[in-house]
C-alpha positions as CSV (number, residue, x, y, z in Angstrom):
1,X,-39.8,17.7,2.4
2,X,-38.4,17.1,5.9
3,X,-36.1,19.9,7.5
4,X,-33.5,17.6,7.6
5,X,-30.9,19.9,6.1
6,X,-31.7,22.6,8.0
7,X,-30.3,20.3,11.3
8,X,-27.5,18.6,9.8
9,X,-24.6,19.5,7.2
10,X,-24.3,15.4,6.4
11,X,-25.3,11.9,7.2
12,X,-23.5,8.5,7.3
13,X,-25.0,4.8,7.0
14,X,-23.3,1.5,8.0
15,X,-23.7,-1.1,6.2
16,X,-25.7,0.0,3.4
17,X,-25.6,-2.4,0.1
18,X,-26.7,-0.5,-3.3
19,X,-30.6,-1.5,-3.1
20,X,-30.3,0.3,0.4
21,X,-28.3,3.4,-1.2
22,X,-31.2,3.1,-4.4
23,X,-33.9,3.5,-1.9
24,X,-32.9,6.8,0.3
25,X,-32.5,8.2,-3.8
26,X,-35.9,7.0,-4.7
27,X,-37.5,7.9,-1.3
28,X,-35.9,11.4,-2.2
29,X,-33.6,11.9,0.9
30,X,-30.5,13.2,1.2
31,X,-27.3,11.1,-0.3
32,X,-25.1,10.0,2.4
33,X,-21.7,11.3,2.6
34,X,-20.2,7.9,4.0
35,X,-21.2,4.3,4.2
36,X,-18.8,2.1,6.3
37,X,-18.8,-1.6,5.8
38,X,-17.1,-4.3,6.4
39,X,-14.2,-3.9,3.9
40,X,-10.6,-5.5,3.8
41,X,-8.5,-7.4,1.4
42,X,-10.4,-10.7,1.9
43,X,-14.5,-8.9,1.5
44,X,-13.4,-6.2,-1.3
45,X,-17.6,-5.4,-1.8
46,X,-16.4,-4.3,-5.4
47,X,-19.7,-3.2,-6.3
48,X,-20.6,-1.6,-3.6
49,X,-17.4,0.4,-4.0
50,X,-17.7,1.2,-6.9
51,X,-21.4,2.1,-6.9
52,X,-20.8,4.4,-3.8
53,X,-17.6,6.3,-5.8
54,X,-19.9,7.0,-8.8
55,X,-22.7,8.6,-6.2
56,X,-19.8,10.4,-4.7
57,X,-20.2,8.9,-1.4
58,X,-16.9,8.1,0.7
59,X,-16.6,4.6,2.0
60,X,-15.2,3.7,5.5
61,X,-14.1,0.2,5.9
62,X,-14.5,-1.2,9.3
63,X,-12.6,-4.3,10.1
64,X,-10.1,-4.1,7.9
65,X,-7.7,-6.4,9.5
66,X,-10.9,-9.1,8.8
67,X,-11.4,-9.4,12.7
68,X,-7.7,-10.7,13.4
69,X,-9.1,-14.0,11.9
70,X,-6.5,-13.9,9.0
71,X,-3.5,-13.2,10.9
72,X,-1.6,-16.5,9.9
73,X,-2.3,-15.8,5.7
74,X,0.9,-16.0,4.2
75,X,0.7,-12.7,2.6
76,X,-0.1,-10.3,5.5
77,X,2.6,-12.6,7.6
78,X,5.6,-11.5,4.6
79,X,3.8,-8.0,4.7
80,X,4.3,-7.7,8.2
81,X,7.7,-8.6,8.2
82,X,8.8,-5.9,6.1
């Protein structure tokens, strides 16, 4: 196996779907310990979630205000205004 662990404690991915998590398990490397993707109330990635809670990996959304290209939706507007 790779000395991989010996130079690092941890490793994050970006944008990693399940098929891409399956394959670093099947290729036998180390799990990450975050995958950030594009998350926020209007692209929930449920099963990706999900998948990555069960595997014990933490996600990190990115964009979670969907790019500012949501700003007028009625419900973030009356959120905001509280």
């Amino acid at each position: 196996m790779l000395k991989f662990e010996v130079i690092c404690r941890s490793v994050g991915v970006s944008n990693f779907g399940i098929q891409h998590l399956k394959g670093l398990e099947e290729a036998g490397l180390p799990t990450p310990s975050v995958n950030q993707i594009e998350l926020h109330p209007f692209m929930k990635r449920e099963e990706v979630v999900k998948y990555c809670r069960e595997k014990g990996i933490a996600v990190m959304g990115w964009s979670p205000l969907a790019r500012s290209k949501k700003n007028d939706d009625p419900d973030l507007v009356r959120i905001s205004k509280k």
